[in-house]
N, C-alpha and C positions, 0 to 999 in steps of 0.2 A: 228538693231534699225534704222528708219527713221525720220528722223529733220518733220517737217512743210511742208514743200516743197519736200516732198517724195523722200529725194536722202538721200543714207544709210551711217548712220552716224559710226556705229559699224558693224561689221560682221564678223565671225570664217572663214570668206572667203578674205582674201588681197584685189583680183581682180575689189572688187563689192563695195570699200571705196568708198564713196565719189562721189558715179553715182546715177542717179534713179534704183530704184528696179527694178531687173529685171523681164520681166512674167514667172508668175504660169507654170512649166512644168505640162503635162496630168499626170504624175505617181506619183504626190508628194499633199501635203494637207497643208493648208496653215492654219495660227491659227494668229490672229493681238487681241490684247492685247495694250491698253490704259497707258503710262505711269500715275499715279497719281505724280502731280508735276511739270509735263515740258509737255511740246508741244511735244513728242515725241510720238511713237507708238514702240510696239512689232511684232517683224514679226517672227514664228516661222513655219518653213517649215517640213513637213514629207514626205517621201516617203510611197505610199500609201502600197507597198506592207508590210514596215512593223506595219502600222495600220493595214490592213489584219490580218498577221502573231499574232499581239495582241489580235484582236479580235477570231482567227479560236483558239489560244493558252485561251481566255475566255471562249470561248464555249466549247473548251474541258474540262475545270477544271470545266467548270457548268456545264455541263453531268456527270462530273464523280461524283462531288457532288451530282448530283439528283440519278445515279444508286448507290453511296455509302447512301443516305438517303433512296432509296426507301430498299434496302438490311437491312438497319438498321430497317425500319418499318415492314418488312417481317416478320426481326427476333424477332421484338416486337411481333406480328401478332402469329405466331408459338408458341414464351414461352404462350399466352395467352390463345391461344387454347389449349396447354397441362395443363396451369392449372386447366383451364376449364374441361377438359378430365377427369383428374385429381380426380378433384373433386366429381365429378359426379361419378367417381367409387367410390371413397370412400361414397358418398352418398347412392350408389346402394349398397354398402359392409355393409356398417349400417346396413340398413333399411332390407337385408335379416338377419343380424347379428338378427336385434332386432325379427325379423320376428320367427327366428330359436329358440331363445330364451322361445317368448313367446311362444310356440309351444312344445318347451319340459316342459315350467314350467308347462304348461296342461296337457302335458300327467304324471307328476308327482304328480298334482293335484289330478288329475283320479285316479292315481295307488295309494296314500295316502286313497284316500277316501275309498277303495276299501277293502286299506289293513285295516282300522280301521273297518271296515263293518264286513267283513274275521273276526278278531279279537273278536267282539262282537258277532259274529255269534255262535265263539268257545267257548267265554267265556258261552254262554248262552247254550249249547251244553252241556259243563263241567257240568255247572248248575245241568239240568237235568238229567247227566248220575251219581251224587253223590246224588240226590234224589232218583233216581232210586235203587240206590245200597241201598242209606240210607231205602226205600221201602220196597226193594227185603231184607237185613237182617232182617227188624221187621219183614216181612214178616215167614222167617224162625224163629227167636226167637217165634213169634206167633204163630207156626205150636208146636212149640218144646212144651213150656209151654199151650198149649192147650192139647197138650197128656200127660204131664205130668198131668196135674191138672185133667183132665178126670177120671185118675184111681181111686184116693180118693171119687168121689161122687160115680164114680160106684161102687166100694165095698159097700159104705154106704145103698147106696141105697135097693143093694142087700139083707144084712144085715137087714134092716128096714121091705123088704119084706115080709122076713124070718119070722120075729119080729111077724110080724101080722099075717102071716099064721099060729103061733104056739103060739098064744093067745087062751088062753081058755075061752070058752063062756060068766066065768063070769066077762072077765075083762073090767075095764071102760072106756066108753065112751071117757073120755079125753084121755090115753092111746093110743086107737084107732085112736084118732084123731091127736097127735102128730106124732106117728108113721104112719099117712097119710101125712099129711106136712113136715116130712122129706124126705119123695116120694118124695113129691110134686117138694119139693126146690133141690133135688138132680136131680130131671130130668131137670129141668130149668137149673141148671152149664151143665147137659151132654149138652143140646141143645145148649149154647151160645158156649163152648167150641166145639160141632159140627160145629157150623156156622164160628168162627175160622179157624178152618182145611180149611174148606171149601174157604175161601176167601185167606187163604196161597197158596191155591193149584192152580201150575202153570196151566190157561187154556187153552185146547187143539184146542179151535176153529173152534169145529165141530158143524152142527147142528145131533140134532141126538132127537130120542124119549124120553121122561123121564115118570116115573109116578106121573099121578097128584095129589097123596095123600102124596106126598114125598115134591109137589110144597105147598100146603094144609097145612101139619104139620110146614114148612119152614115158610110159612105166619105166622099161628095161634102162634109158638113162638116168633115171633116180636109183 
């Protein structure tokens, strides 16, 4: 500490009471500081080497702070890229997920539609093959009861024939004429009950010759 008059008033040094200050050595840093209050001054002296030492001892601890923040932003840097990563497979995991999905719900689509078609197909299939049968039995009842019913006109008939061929000259007209009409109407059951048989009868699917007085008579009784 120095008075007004630059000679030191205080000092951690005995030697230096009560003389002028002494000069600035090259190795040392000098700091003067203003008492508030008195005419006095601060003299506070450093040796440079260890302002050096504080400063080289700053710049270490702010490098290691800058490689410990840059280390910490790296490792920000990294978690954010993986979640990123991250992400993005799960996004790509979806979207084939959804992809996969809607792709079999189509090919179930397909196979539903396919099966119900199938189905309808059979069902209509069935249809037919109990029509068919339902056919093919009146079919045969129709064969049955045509030959059945066949035999009573035929006898009749025959009978009627008979009837008129052994009528004696003088018998009457009307006579004659019922025992024609019984012909008549007996040959009509043989023919429908003929054309019966005939349409029972499974066809062979040939073309083949026929006679046309066969085709003639088949007409003329319709």
């Amino acid at each position: 500490m120095t008075g007004p008059d630059g000679q030191v008033v205080l000092s951690d040094m005995d030697a230096a009471r009560f003389r002028p200050l002494p000069p600035l050595a090259a190795r040392h840093l000098a700091i003067t500081e203003p008492v508030p209050g008195a005419n006095w001054t601060l003299v506070l002296r450093y040796p440079i080497y260890a302002a050096r030492l504080a400063a080289g001892l700053a710049s270490i601890a702010l490098a290691a702070l800058l490689v410990m923040a840059a280390l910490w932003l790296g490792r920000i840097a990294r978690q954010r890229r993986r979640r990123e990563e991250m992400a993005a497979r799960e996004a790509r995991y979806r979207s084939d997920l959804e992809r996969a999905v809607d792709e079999r719900t189509r090919d179930l689509s397909d196979a539903m539609r396919e099966r119900q078609a199938a189905e309808q197909r059979l069902a209509a299939m069935q249809a037919d093959l109990v029509q068919a049968n339902k056919l093919a039995t009146l079919g045969q009842v129709t064969a049955g009861v045509a030959h059945e019913v066949n035999q009573p006109p035929a006898t009749i008939r025959l009978l009627a024939e008979n009837a008129a061929a052994m009528l004696p000259a003088a018998a009457s007209d009307d006579l004659r004429g019922n025992l024609g009409r019984i012909v008549q109407m007996t040959g009509r059951i043989s023919q429908i009950t003929t054309e019966l048989r005939s349409f029972s009868r499974k066809a062979t699917g040939r073309l083949e010759p026929v006679r046309l007085m066969d085709v003639i008579e088949g007409l003329g009784g319709r």
